[in-house]
N, C-alpha and C positions, 0 to 999 in steps of 0.2 A: 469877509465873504466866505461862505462856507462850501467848501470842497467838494464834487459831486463824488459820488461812490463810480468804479471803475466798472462798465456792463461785466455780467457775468461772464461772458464771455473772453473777456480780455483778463481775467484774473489771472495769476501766477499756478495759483494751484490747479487749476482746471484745463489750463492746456500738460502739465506735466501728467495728470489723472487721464487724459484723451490721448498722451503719447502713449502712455504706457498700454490703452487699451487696443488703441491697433496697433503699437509691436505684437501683441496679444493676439488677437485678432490674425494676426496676416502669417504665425508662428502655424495659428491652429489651421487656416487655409494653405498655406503651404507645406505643412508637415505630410500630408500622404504624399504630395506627388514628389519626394524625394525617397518614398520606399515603396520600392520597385512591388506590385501582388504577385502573391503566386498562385497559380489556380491548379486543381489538383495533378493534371499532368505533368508539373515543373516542381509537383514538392519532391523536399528533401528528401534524400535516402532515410529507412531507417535504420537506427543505432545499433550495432549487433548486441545479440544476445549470445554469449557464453556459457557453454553449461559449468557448474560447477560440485554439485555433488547431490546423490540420493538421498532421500534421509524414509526410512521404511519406521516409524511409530508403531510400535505393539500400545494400545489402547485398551481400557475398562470400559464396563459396562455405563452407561451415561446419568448419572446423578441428577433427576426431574429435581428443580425447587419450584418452579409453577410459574404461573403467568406472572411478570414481574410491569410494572408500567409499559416498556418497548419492546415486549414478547415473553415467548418461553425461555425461561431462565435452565440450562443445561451443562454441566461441567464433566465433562470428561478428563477421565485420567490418564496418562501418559506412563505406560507403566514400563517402557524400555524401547529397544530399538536397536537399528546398527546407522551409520551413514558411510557411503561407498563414492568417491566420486577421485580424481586427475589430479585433485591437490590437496585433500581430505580425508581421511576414513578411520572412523573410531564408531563407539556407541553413543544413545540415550541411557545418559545418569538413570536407572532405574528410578520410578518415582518421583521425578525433579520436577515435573511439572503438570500441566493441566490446560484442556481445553474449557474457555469459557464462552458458551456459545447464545445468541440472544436468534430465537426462532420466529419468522413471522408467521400465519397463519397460511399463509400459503406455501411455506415449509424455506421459504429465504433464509439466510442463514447468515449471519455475521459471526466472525469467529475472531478470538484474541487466544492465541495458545503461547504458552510461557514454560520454557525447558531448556535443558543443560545439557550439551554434550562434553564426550570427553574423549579426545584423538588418541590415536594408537600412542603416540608418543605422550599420553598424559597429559595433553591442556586442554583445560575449561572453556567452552564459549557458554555465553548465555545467549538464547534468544527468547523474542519476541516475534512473533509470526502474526500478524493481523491480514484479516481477510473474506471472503465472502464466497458461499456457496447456493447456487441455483438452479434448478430444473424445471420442469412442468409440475403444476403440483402435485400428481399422482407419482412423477420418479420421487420425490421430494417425498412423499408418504413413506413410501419402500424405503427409502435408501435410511430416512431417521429413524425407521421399524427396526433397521440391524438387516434389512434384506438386501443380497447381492444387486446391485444395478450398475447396466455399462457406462461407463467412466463418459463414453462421445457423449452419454448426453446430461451429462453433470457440468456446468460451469463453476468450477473451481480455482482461484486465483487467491495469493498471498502475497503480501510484502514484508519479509523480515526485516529485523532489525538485531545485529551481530554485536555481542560487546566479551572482550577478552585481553587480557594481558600478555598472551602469546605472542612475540615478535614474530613468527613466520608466518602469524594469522592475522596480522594489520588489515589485508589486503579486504578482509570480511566487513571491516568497519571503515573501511572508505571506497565503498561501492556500495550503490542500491543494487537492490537484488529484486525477482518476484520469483515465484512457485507456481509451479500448474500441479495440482493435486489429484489425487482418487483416493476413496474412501472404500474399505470393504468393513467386514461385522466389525473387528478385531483388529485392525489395522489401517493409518494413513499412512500412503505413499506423498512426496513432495519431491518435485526436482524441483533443486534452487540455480536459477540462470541469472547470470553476471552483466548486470547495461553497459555497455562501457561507451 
């Protein structure tokens, strides 16, 4: 006599396939209500921000190479500097680096700037400074012309990124940092503030 096939439903694989899918199932329904919301009155404090030192860039005149695929292509030179700040103070390597800056028509501005300083006691950092600059785009006209405009209405933000062999300067390469910047003809200012 021939054996009947067992319903689908009674098969070995198909109830383990159906366990698995409401532990699944009951994981994704019950996962919120064991994390508590928080609605904006109850958020977290934020992180403080630490200052940690000026960095004042004497700058060149800006290098047009033209419209490149994702804007105007612009490099500025880094021709020296000082940096002043509670746990830091030396120069900009004369000539160590360079802004490379991608302009959008309404004068937005993404910036990669690449430069060496050197502390009073003689050690090297290298950075990396990426970041992004934005006004109206008539401040934005001025301010890429080389003409004076007030900093309140330039949004200027960076994130460096710190690399050096100096023991007393670890502290740079394990911290995120940002900058709030101003730009004048001849010169960027950067305060670098410490997340902790």
């Amino acid at each position: 006599m021939m054996q009947q096939e067992a319903p689908w439903c009674q098969r070995r694989g198909y109830h383990r396939a159906m366990n698995k899918s409401l532990a699944l199932l009951a994981l994704c329904l019950l996962a919120p209500l064991g994390v508590p919301s928080v609605s904006a009155a109850e958020a977290p404090p934020a992180p403080p921000l630490v200052f940690a030192f000026e960095l004042r860039a004497k700058v060149g005149n800006p290098v047009v190479i033209g419209e490149v695929p994702h804007g105007l292509r612009r490099i500025v030179a880094i021709t020296g500097g000082t940096v002043a700040g509670p746990q830091m103070n030396g120069t900009v390597v004369p000539n160590s680096g360079a802004d490379w800056q991608l302009i959008q028509p309404d004068g937005f501005s993404e910036l990669d700037t690449r430069y060496t300083l050197q502390t009073d006691k003689g050690e090297l950092v290298y950075v990396q400074n990426v970041g992004i600059r934005h006004a109206p785009p008539e401040v934005m006209k001025r301010l890429n012309a080389g003409e004076v405009v007030d900093p309140k209405l330039v949004y200027f933000r960076t994130v460096p990124k710190f690399e050096t062999t100096a023991p007393g300067l670890q502290w740079l390469t394990r911290h995120v940092f940002v900058g709030i910047g101003e730009r004048s003809p001849n010169e960027v200012i950067v305060r670098f503030y410490r997340l902790d």
